[in-house]
N, C-alpha and C positions, 0 to 999 in steps of 0.2 A: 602752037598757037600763041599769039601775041596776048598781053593779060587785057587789053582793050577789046580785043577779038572774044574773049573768053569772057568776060562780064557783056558786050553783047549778048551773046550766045546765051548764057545765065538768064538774062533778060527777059527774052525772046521766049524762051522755056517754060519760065512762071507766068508770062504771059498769058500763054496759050490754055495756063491749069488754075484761072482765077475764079474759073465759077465755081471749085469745088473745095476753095479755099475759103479761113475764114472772113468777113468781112474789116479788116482792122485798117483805120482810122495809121496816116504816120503821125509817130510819135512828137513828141515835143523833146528837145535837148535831153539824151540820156544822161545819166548822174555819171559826173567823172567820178572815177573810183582806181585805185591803186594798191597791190600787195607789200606790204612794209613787212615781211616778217624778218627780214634781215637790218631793215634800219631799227627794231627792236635791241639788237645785239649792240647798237652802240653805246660809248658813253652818255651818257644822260645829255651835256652838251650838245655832242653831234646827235643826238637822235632829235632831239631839240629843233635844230637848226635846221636837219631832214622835213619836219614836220612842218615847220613855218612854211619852207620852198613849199610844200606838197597843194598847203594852202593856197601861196601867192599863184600857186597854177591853178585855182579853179577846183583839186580836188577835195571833194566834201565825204568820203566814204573809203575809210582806210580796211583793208583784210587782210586777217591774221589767222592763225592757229588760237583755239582754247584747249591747251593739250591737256584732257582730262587726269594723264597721270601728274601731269602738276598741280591741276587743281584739286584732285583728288587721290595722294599716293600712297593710301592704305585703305581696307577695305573697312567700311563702315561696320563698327560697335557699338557697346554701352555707351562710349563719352558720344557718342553722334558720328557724323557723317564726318568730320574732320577733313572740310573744306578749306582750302589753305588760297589768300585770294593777292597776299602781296604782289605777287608779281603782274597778274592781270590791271591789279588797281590801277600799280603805277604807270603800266601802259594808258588804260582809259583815261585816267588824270591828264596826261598828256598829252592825248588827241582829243579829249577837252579844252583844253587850252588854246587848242590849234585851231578849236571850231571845226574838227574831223569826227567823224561818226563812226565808232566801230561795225565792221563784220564777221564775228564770231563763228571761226570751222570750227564745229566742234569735234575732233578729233582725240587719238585714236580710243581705243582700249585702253583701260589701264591694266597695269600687268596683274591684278587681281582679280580682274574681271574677266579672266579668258583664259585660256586652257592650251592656247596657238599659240605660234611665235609670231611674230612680225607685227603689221596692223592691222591685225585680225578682228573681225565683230568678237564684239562678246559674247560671253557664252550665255545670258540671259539680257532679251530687250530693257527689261525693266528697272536695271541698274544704270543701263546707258538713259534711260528716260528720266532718270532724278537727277544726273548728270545735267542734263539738256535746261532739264525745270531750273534748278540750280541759278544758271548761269544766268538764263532770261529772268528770274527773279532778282538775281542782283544788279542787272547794267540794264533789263529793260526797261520799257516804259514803267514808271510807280518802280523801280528797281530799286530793294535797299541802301544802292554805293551814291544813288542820288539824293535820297535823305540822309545820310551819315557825312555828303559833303556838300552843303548848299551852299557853299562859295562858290563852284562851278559851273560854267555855263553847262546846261542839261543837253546832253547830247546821247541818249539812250539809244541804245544797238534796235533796228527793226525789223533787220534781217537778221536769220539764223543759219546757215547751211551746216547739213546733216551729213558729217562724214566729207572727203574728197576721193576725189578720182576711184570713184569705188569700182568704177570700168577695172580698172588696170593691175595688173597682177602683181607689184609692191603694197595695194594697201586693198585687195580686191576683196568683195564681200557679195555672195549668188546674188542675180537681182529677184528672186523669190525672199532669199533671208532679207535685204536691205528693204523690199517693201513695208515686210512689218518694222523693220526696226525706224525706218522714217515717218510710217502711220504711227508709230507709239512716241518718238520722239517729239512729233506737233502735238500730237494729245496733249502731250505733258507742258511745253512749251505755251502754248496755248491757253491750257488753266491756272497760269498764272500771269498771261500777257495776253490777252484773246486782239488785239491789234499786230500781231508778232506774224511778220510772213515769214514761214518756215519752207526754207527750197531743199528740193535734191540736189546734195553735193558733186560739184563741178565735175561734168562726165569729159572725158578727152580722143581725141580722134589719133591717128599714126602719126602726127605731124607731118602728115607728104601732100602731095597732092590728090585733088578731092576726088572720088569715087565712092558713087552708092553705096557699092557693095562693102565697101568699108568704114560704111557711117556706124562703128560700134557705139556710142552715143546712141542712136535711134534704136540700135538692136537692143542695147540693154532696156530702156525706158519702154518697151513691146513687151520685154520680158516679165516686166516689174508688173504693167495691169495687167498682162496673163495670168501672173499668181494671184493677183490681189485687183481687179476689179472695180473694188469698191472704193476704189482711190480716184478715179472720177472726180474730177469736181472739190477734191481734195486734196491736191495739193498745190499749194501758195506761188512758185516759182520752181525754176530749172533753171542749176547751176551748167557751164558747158565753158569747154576747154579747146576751142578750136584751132589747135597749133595746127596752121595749114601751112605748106611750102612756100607761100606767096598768101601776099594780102588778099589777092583774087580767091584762092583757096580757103581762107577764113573765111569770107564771104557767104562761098558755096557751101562750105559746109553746115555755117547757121540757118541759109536759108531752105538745106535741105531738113535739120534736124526742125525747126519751125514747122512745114509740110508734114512731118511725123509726129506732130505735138497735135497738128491740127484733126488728123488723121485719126486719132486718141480720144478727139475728143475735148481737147486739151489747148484750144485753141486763145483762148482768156489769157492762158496762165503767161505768165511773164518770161522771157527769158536774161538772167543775167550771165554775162560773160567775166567770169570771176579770173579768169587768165587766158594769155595767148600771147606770142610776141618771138622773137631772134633773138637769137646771143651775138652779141658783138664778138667782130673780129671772125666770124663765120665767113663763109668762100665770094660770097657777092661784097665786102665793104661794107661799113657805117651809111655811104650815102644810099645803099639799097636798103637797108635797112629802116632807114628816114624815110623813103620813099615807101613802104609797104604800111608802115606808120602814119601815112599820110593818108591811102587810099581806106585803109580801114573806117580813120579818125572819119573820112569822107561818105564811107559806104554807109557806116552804119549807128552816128551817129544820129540820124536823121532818119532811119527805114523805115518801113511801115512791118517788121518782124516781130515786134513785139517787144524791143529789148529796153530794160529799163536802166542796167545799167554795166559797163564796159569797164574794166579792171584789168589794165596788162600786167604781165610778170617782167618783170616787178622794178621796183622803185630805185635800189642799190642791190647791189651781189652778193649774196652771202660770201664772206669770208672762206676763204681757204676751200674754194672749191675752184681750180683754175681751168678754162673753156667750159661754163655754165656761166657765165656773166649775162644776165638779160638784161642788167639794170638801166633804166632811160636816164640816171642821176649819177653821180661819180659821189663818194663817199671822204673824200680828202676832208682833213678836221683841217675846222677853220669858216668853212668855204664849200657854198653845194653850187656845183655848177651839171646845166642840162647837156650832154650829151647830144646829139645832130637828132637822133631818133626820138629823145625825150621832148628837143625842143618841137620840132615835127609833129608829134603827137598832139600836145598840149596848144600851141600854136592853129592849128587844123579846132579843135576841138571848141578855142574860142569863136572860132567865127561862124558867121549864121551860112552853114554848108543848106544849100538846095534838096530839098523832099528826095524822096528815093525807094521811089515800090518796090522794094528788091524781095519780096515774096510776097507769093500768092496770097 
């Protein structure tokens, strides 16, 4: 089926399941937003120079890693907590500068904190939740790094996301265990930023094409108020990862995980899409890629889903990972030039795209 044929079809579908959806209002321009963790890696220059481009496109909301092992890489004693913040600073400074707004994963374990290998939860919630407080104490709203530097334009983080892709079996966490460790991490977040929307870190799909049966995004987020309930009403946003085969794919798959959010109960609650996108040089070309880029930029900047804000993967390539290139930007020092799909995106996303019921 044709992907015009197939967003009909999409259509046609929510159409038909509107009365027992929520009643939401389409949105207004979602926040462009972008994952930098690799243009972090550059020299101060080029990361520089990344961040200005990021701006002159419109984006206002950069997302990165707060790897708790760097912020915190021994376990707290008599001297304190031995919060170690250079490295974050000098990022926030810098997309201050840019007039870019951080988004703070807070991420993983530190290796004192847990007993597993990999990126494993911790072995007690209440270490990752001083962790959590920590960070929105310093960059959030009223955050210390904003009175320690009143030269800078104030650009305090306001979103939090709790963990990533906690779906998937590199950084996987039960969704019974990650409910409490999310309810305890807003707690804590919260009593020292009570304006701080604290979401569920970005849940991801098979990257193929869409099918119900493999909306694990919806399965887990089932899971989560089956343990825990009383999270209702309770939580601030939903991070989601909808690497689908096709832009049509992306699509369907937010507007099924939406219909599961609403289902929940959870129909308020916002969705942000903190990643999605193709790697260049994959079997369809650049210009399909551009092109999938564009129907996105189309579908869902504009829906009536709930989405507040859209973040592809990502800005530049990390280094020294050769066929994982997603990046919309090329990285040459000197010189940041957009890519067909970057331009595509960005392009699309300035203009006033047409309303778009695309859920229920």
């Amino acid at each position: 089926m044709s992907r015009w044929l197939r967003r009909i079809a999409l259509l046609s579908l929510l159409a038909l399941s509107t009365s027992c959806g929520a009643n939401r209002a389409v949105a207004a321009q979602t926040i462009s937003a972008v994952n930098v963790a690799a243009a972090e890696e550059l020299p101060p220059q080029q990361f520089g120079q990344q961040l200005a481009a990021m701006h002159a496109n419109g984006v206002s909301v950069v997302r990165s890693d707060a790897p708790w092992g760097l912020i915190q890489p021994r376990r707290p004693g008599p001297a304190g907590p031995g919060w170690r913040w250079a490295r974050t600073d000098y990022w926030v400074t810098a997309f201050a500068r840019h007039d870019l707004t951080w988004e703070p994963i807070l991420d993983y374990s530190a290796g004192w904190a847990k007993l597993c290998a990999g990126f494993c939860a911790p072995t007690v919630n209440g270490t990752y939740a001083a962790f959590a407080r920590a960070v929105a104490a310093r960059y959030g709203a009223g955050g210390t790094f904003w009175s320690e530097h009143p030269g800078l334009p104030r650009r305090p983080a306001r979103v939090f996301e709790v963990w990533n892709e906690e779906n998937v079996s590199a950084y996987s966490v039960a969704p019974e265990r990650y409910a409490s460790l999310y309810a305890a991490a807003r707690q804590a977040i919260r009593s020292v930023d009570p304006s701080a929307s604290v979401i569920v870190g970005g849940l991801a799909d098979d990257s193929g094409p869409f099918s119900p049966r493999q909306d694990y995004p919806s399965r887990y987020v089932r899971a989560m108020f089956a343990a825990q309930p009383g999270l209702v009403g309770h939580v601030d946003g939903f991070g989601l990862h909808p690497y689908g085969a096709s832009g049509v794919d992306v699509e369907e798959w937010t507007a099924h995980f939406r219909q599961t959010l609403d289902g929940l109960g959870e129909g308020s609650a916002p969705i942000d899409i903190t990643e999605f996108g193709w790697r260049i040089g994959g079997p369809h070309g650049e210009s399909w890629r551009a092109e999938q880029m564009r129907l996105v930029a189309r579908g869902l900047s504009r829906s009536n889903c709930g989405i507040r804000l859209l973040a592809p993967y990502d800005w530049v390539n990390p280094p020294g990972l050769p066929g994982f290139d997603f990046g919309l930007a090329g990285a040459a020092p000197g010189h940041v030039v957009l890519r067909p799909a970057g331009a595509a995106w960005f392009r699309t996303l300035r203009g006033r795209e047409p309303e778009l019921r695309l859920c229920p």
